[in-house]
Backbone and ligand atoms as CSV (ligand in chain L), in Angstrom:
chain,resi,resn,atom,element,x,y,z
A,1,UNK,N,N,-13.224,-0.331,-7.997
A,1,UNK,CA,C,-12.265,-0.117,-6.914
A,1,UNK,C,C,-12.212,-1.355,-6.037
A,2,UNK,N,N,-11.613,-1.740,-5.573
A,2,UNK,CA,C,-10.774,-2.825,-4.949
A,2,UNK,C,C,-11.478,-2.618,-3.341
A,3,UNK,N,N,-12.474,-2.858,-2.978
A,3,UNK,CA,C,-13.205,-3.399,-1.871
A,3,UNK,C,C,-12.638,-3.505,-0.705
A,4,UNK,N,N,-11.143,-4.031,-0.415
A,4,UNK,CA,C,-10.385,-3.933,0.477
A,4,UNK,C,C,-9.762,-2.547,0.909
A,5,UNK,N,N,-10.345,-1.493,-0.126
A,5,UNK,CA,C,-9.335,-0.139,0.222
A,5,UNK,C,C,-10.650,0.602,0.354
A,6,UNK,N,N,-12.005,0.456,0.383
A,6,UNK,CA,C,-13.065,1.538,0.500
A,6,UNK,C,C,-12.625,2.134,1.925
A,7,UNK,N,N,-12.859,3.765,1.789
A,7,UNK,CA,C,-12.464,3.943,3.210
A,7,UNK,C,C,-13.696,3.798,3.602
A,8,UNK,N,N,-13.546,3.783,5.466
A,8,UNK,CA,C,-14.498,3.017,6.426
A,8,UNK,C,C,-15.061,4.385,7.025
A,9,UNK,N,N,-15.762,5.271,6.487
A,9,UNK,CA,C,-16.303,6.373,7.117
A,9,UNK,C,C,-17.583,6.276,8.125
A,10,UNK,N,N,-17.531,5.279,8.157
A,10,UNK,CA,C,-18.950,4.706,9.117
A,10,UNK,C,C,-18.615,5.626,10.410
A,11,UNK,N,N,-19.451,6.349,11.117
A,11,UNK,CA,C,-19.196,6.930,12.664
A,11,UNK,C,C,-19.129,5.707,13.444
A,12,UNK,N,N,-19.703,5.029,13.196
A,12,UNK,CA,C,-20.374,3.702,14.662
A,12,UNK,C,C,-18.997,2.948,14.540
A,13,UNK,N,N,-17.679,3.176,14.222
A,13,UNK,CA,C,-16.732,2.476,14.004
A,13,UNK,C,C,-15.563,3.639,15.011
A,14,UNK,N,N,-16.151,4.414,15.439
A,14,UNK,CA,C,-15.487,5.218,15.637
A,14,UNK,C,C,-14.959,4.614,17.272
A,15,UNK,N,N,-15.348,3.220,18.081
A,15,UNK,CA,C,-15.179,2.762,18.931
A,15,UNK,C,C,-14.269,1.233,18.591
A,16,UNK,N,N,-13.435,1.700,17.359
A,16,UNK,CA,C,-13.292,0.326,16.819
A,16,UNK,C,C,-11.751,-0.414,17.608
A,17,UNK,N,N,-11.249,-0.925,17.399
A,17,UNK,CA,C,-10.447,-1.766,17.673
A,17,UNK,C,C,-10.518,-2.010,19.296
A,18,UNK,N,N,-11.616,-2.515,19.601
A,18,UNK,CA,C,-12.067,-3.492,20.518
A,18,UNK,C,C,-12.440,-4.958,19.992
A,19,UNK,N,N,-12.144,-5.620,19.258
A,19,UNK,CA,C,-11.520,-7.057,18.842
A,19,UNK,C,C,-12.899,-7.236,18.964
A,20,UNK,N,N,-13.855,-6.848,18.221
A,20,UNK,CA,C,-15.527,-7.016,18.069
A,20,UNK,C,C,-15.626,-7.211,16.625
A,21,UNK,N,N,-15.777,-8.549,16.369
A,21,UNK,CA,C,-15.710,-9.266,14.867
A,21,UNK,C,C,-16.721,-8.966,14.276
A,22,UNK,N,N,-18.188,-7.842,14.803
A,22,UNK,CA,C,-18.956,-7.553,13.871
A,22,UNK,C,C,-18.017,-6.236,13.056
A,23,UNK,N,N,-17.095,-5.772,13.466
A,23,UNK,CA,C,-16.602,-4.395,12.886
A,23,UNK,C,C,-16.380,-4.668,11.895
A,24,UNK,N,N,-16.173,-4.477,10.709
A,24,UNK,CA,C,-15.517,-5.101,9.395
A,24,UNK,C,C,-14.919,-3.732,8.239
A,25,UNK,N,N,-13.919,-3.754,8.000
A,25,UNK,CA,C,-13.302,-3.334,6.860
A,25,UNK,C,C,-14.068,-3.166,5.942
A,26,UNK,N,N,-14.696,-4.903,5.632
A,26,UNK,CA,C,-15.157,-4.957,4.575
A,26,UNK,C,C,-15.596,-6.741,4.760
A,27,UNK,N,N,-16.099,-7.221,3.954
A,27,UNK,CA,C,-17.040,-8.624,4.029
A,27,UNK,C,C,-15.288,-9.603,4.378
A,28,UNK,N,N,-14.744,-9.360,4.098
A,28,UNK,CA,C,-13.479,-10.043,4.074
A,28,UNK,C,C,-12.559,-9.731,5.055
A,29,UNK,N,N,-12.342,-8.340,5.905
A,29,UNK,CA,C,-11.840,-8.263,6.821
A,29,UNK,C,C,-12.404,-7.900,8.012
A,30,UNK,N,N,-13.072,-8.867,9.203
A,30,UNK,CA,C,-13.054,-8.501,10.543
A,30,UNK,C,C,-11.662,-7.547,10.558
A,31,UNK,N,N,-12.016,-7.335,12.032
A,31,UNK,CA,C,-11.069,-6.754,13.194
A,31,UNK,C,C,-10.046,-7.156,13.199
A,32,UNK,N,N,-10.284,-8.496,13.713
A,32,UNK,CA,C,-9.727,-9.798,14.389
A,32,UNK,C,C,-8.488,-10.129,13.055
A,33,UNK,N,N,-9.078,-10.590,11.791
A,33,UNK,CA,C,-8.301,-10.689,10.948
A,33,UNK,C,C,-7.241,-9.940,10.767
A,34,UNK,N,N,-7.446,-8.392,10.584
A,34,UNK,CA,C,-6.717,-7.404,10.450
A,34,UNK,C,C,-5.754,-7.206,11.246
A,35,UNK,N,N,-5.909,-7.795,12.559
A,35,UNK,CA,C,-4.905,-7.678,13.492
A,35,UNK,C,C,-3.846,-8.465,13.863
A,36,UNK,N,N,-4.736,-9.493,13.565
A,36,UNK,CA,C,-3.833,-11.214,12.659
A,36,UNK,C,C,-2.732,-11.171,11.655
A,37,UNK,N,N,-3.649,-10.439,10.809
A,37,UNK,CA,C,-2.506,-11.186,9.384
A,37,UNK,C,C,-1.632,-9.197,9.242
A,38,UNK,N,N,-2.341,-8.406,9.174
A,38,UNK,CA,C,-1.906,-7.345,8.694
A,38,UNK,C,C,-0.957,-6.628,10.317
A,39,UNK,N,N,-1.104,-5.165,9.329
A,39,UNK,CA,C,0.064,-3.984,10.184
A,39,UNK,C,C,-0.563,-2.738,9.898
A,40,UNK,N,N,-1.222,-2.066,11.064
A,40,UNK,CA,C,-1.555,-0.551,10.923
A,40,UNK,C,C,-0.130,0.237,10.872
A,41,UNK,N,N,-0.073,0.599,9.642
A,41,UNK,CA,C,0.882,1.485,9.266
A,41,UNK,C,C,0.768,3.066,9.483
A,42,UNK,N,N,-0.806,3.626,9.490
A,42,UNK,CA,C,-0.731,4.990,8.766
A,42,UNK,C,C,-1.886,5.141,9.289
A,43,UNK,N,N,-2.363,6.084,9.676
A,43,UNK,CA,C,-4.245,6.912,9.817
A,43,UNK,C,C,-4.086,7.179,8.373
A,44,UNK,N,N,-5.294,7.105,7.993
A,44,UNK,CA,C,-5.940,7.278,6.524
A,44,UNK,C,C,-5.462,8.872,6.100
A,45,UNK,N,N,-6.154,9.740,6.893
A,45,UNK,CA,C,-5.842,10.876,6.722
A,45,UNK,C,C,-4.456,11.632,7.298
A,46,UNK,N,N,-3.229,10.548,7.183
A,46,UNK,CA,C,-1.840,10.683,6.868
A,46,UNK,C,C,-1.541,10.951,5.614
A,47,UNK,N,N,-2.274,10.363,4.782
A,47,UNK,CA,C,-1.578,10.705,3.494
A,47,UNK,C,C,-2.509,11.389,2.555
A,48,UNK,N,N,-2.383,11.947,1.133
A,48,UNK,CA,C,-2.716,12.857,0.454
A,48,UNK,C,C,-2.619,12.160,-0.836
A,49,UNK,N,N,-3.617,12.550,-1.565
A,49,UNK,CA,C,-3.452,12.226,-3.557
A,49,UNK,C,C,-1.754,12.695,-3.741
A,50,UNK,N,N,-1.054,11.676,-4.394
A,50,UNK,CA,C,0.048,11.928,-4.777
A,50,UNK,C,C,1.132,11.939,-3.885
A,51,UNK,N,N,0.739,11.834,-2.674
A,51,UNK,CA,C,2.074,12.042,-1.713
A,51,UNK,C,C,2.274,10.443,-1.552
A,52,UNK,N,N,3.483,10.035,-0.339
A,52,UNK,CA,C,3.411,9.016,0.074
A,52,UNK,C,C,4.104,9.286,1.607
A,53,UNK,N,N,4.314,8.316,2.194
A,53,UNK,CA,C,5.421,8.683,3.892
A,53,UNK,C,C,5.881,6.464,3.343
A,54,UNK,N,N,7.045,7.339,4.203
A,54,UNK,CA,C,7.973,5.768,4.304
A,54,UNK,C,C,7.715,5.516,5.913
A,55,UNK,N,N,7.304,3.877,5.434
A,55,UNK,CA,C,7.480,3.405,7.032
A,55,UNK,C,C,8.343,2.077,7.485
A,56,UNK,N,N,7.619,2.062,8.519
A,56,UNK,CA,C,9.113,0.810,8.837
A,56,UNK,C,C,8.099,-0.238,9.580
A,57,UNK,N,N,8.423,-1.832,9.117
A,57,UNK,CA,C,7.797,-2.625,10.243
A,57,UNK,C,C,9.032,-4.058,10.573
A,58,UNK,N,N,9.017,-3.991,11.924
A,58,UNK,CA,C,10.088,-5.276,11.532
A,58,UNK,C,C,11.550,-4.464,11.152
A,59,UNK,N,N,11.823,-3.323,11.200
A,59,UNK,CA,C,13.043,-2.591,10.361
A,59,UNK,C,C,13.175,-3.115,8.627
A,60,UNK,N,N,12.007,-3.517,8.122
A,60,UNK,CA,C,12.035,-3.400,6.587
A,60,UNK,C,C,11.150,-2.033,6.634
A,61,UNK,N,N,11.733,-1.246,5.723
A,61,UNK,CA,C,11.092,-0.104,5.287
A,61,UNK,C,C,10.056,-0.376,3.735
A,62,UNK,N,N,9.077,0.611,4.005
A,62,UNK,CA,C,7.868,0.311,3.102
A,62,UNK,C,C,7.308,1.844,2.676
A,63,UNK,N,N,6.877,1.473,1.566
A,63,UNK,CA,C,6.200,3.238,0.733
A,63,UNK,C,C,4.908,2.990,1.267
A,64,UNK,N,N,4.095,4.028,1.729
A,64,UNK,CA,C,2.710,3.978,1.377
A,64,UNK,C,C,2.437,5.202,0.460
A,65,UNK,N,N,1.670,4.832,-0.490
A,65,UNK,CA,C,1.151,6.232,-1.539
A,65,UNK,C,C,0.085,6.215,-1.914
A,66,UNK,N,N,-0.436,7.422,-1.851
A,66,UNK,CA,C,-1.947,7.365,-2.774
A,66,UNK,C,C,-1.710,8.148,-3.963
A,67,UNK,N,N,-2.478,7.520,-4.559
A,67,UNK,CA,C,-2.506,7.978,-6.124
A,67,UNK,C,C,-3.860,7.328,-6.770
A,68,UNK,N,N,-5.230,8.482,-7.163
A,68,UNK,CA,C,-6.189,8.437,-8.272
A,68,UNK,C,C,-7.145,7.850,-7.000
A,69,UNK,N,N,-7.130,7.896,-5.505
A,69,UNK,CA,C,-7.740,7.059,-4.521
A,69,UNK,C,C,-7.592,6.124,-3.863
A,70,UNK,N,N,-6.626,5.211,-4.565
A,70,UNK,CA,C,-6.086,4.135,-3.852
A,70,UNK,C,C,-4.948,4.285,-3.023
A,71,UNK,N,N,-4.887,3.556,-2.211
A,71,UNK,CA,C,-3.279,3.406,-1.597
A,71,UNK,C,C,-2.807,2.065,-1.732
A,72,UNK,N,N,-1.218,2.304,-2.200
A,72,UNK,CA,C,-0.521,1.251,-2.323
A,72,UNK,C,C,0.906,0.694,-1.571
A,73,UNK,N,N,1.698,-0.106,-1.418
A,73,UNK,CA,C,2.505,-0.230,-0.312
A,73,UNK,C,C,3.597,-1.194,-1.253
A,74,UNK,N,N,5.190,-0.070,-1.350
A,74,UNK,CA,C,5.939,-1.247,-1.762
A,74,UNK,C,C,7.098,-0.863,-1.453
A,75,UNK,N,N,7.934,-2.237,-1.816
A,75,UNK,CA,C,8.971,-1.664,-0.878
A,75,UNK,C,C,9.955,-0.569,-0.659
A,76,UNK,N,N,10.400,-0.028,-0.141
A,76,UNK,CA,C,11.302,0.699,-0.367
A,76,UNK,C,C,12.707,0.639,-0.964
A,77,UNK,N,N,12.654,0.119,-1.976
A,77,UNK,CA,C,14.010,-0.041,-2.601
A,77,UNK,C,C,13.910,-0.397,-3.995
A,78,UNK,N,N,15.024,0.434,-4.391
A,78,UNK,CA,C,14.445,0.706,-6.455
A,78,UNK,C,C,14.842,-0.713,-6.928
A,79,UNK,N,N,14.208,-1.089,-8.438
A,79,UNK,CA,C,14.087,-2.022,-8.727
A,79,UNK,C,C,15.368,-2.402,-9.373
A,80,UNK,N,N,16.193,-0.813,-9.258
A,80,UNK,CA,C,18.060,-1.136,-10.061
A,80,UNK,C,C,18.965,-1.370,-9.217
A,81,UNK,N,N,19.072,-0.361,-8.204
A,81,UNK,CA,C,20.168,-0.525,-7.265
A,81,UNK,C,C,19.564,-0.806,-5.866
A,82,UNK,N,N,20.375,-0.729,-4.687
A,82,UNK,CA,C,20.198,-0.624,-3.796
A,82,UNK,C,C,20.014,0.476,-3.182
A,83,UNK,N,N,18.381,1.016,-3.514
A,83,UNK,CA,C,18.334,3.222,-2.895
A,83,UNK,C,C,17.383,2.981,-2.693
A,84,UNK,N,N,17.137,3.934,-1.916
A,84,UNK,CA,C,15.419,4.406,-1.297
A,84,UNK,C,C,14.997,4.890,-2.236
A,85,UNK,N,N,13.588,4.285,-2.711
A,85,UNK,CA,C,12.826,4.650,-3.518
A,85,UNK,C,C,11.820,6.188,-2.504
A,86,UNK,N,N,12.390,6.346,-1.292
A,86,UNK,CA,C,11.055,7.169,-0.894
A,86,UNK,C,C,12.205,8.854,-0.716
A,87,UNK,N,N,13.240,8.844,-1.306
A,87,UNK,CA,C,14.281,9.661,-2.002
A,87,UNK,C,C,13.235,10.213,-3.363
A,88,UNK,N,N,12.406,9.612,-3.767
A,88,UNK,CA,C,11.751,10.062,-5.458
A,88,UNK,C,C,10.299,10.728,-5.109
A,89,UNK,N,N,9.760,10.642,-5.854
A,89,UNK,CA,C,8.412,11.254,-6.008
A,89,UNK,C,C,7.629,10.819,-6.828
A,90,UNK,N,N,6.060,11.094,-6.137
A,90,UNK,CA,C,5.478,10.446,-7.521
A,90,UNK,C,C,4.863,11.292,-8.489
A,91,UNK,N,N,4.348,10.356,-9.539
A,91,UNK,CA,C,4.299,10.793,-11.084
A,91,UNK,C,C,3.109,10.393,-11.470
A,92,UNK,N,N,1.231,10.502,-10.891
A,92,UNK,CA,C,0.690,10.191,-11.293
A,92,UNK,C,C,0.312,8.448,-10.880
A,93,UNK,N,N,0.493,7.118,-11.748
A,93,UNK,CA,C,0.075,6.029,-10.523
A,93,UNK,C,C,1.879,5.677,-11.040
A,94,UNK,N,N,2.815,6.518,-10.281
A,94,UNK,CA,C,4.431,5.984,-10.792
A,94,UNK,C,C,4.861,6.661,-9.417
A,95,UNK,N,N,6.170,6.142,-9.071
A,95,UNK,CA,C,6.945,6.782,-8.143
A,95,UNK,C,C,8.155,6.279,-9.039
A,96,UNK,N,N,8.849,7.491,-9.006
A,96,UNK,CA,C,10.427,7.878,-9.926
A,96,UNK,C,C,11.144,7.945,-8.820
A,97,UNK,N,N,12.266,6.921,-9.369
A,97,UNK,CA,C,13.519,6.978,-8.086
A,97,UNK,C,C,14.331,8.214,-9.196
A,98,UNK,N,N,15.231,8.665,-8.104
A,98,UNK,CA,C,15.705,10.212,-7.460
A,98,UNK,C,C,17.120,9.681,-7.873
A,99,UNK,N,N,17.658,8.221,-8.229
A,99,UNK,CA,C,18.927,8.552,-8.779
A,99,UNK,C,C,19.215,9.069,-10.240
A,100,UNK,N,N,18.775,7.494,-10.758
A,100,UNK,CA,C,18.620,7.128,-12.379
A,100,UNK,C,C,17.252,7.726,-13.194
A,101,UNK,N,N,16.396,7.878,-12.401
A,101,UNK,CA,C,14.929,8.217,-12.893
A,101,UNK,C,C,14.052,7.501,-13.445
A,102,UNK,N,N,14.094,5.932,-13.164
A,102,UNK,CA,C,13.483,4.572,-13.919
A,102,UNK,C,C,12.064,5.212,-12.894
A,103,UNK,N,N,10.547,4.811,-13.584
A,103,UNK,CA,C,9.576,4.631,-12.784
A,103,UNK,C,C,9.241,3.554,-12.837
A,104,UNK,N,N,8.131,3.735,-11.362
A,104,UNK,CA,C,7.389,1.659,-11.157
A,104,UNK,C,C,6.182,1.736,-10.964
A,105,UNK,N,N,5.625,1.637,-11.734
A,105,UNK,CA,C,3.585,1.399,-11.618
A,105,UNK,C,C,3.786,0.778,-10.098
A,106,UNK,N,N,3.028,2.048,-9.267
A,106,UNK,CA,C,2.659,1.847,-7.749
A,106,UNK,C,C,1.790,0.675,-7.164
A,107,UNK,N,N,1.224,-0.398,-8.583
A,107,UNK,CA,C,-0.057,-1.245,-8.481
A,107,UNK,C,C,0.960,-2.390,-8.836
A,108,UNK,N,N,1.652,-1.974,-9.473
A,108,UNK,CA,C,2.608,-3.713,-9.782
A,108,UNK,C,C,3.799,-3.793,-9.455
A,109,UNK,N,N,4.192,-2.715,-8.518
A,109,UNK,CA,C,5.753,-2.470,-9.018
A,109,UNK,C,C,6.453,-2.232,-10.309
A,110,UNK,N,N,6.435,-3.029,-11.532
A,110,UNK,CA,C,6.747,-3.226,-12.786
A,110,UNK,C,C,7.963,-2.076,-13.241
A,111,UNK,N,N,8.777,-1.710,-13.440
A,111,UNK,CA,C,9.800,-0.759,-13.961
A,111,UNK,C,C,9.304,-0.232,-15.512
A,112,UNK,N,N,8.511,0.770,-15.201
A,112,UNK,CA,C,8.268,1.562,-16.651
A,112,UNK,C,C,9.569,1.876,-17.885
A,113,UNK,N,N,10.536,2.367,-17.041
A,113,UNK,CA,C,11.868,2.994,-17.273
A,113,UNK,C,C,13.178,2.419,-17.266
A,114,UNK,N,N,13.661,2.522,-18.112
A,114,UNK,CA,C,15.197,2.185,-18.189
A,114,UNK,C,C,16.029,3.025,-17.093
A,115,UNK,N,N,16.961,2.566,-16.408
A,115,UNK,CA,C,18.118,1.461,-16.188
A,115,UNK,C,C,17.332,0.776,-15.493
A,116,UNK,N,N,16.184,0.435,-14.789
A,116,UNK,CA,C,15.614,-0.030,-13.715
A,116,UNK,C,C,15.064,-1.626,-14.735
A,117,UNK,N,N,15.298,-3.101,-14.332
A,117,UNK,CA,C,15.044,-4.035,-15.580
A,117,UNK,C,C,13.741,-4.859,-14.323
A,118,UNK,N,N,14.165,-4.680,-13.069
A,118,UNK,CA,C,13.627,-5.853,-11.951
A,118,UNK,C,C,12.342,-5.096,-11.508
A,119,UNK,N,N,11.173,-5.701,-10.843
A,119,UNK,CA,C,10.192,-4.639,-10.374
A,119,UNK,C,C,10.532,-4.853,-8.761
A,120,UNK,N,N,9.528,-3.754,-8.523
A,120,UNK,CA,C,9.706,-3.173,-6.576
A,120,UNK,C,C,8.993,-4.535,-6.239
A,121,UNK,N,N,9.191,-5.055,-5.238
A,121,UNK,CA,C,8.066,-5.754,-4.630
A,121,UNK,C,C,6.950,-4.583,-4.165
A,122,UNK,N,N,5.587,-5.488,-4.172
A,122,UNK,CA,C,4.077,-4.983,-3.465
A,122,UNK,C,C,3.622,-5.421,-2.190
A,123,UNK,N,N,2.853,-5.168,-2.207
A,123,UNK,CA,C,2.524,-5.668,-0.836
A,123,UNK,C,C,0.716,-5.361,-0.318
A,124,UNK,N,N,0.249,-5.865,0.303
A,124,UNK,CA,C,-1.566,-6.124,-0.155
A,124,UNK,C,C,-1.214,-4.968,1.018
A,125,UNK,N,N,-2.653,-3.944,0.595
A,125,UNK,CA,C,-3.362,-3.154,1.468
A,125,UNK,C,C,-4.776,-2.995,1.580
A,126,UNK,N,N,-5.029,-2.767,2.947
A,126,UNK,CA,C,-6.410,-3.136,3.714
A,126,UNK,C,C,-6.852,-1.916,4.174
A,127,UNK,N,N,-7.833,-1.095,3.556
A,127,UNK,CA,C,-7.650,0.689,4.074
A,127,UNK,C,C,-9.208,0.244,5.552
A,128,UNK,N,N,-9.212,0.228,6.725
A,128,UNK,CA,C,-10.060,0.327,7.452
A,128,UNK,C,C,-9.831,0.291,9.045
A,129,UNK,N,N,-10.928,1.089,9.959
A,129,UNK,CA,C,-11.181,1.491,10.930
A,129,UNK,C,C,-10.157,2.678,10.902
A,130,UNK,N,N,-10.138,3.545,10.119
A,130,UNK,CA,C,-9.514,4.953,10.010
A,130,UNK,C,C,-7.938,4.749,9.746
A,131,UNK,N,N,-7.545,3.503,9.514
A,131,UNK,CA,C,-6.318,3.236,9.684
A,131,UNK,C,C,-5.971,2.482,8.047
A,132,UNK,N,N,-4.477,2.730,8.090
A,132,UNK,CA,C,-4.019,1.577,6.682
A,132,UNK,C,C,-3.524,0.824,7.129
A,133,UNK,N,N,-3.727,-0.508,6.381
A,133,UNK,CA,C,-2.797,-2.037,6.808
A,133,UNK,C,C,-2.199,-2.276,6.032
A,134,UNK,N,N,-0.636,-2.665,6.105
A,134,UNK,CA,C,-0.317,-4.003,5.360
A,134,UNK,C,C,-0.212,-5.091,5.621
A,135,UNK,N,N,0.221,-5.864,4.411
A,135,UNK,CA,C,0.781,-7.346,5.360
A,135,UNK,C,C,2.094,-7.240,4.689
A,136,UNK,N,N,3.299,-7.307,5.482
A,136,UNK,CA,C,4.372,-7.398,5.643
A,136,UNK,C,C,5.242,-8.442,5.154
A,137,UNK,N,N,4.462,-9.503,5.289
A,137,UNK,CA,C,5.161,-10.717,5.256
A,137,UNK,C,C,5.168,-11.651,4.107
A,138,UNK,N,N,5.084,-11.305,3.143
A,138,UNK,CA,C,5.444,-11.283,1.518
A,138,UNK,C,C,4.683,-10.627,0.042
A,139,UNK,N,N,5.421,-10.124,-0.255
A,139,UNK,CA,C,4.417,-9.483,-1.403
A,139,UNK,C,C,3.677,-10.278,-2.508
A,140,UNK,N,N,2.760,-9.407,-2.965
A,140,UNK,CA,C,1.821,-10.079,-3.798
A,140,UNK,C,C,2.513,-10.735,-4.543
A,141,UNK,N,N,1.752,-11.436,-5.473
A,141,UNK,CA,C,1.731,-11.879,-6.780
A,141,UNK,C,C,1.559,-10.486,-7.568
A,142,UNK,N,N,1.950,-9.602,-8.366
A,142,UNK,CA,C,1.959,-8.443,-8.881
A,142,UNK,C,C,0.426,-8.408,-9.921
A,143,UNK,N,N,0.115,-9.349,-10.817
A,143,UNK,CA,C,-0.313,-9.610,-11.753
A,143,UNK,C,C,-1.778,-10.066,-11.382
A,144,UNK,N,N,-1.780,-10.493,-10.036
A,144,UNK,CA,C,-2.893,-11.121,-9.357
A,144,UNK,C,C,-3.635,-10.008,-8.599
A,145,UNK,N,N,-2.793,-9.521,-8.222
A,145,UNK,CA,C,-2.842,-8.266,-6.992
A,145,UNK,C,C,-3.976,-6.996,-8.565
A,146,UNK,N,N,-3.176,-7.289,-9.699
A,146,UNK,CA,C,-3.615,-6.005,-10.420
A,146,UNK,C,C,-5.190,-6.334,-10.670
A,147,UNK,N,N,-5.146,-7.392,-10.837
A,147,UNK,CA,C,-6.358,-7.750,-11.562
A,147,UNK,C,C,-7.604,-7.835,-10.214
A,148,UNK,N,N,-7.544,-8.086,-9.254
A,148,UNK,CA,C,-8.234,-7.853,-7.683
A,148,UNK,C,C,-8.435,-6.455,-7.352
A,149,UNK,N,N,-7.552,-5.582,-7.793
A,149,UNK,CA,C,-7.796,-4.526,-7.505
A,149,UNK,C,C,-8.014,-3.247,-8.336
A,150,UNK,N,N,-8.175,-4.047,-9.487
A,150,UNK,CA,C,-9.075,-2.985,-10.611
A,150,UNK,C,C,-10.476,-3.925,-10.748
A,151,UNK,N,N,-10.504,-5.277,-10.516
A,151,UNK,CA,C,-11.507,-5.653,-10.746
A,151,UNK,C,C,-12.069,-6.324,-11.921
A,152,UNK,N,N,-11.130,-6.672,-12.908
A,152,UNK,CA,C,-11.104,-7.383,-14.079
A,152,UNK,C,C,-9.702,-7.917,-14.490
L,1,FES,S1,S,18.907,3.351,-8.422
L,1,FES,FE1,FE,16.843,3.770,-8.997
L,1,FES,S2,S,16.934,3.957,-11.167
L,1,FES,FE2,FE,18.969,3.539,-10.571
């Protein structure tokens, strides 16, 4: 599992976002960082195995979903047309848009399904201090992102 998404069940965190750089996510994310580069989108326990909620930062809209433990963040818009992907549902680690019915691996975007040929953009997530992050401000590398966050 991808180190950046362990949730942070620590109690002693429960005083957290006081910009105290011993707090950490994880070896890689202080506080400080998190507040820097990322975007608290969501309390952890917003979302559910299989569900997702659409959010907005900047007025770009964004999926968050969990699926198998992880949460993932992409954009809101199918990889065929111009639709809300958060119109669909998911399918296991897939969210199926609600027009055409193409799915997109929630970890790469990637379009499983025909008519859909382009993938969703991704976007890195940071699950800590009870909260989810993204970073907003360009999506992964898809292929890079997969392999970081399975771990091989
Ligand atoms: S608009 Fe999503 S599959 Fe066509």
């Amino acid at each position: 599992m991808n180190t950046d998404q362990e949730r942070d069940d620590d109690d002693d965190d429960d005083d957290y976002l006081d910009n105290d750089d011993d707090d950490y996510a994880d070896d890689e994310w202080p506080l400080s960082r998190l507040q820097k580069e990322m975007v608290a989108v969501a309390w952890v326990n917003e979302l559910a195995e299989g569900q997702f909620k659409q959010v907005e930062v900047n007025g770009q809209a964004f999926i968050i979903a969990e699926a198998h433990g992880l949460i993932y963040a992409l954009a809101d818009q199918c990889g065929h047309e111009d639709y809300p992907l958060s119109y669909g549902c998911i399918h296991g680690d897939t969210i199926k848009c609600s027009l055409h019915g193409s799915r997109f691996d929630l970890l790469t975007g990637f379009p499983l399904d025909e008519p859909a040929e382009l993938p969703v953009p991704v976007y890195r997530v940071v699950v800590g201090f009870d909260r989810v992050w993204i970073d907003p401000r360009e999506p992964v590398d898809p292929e890079e992102y997969y392999h970081e966050v399975k771990g091989y």
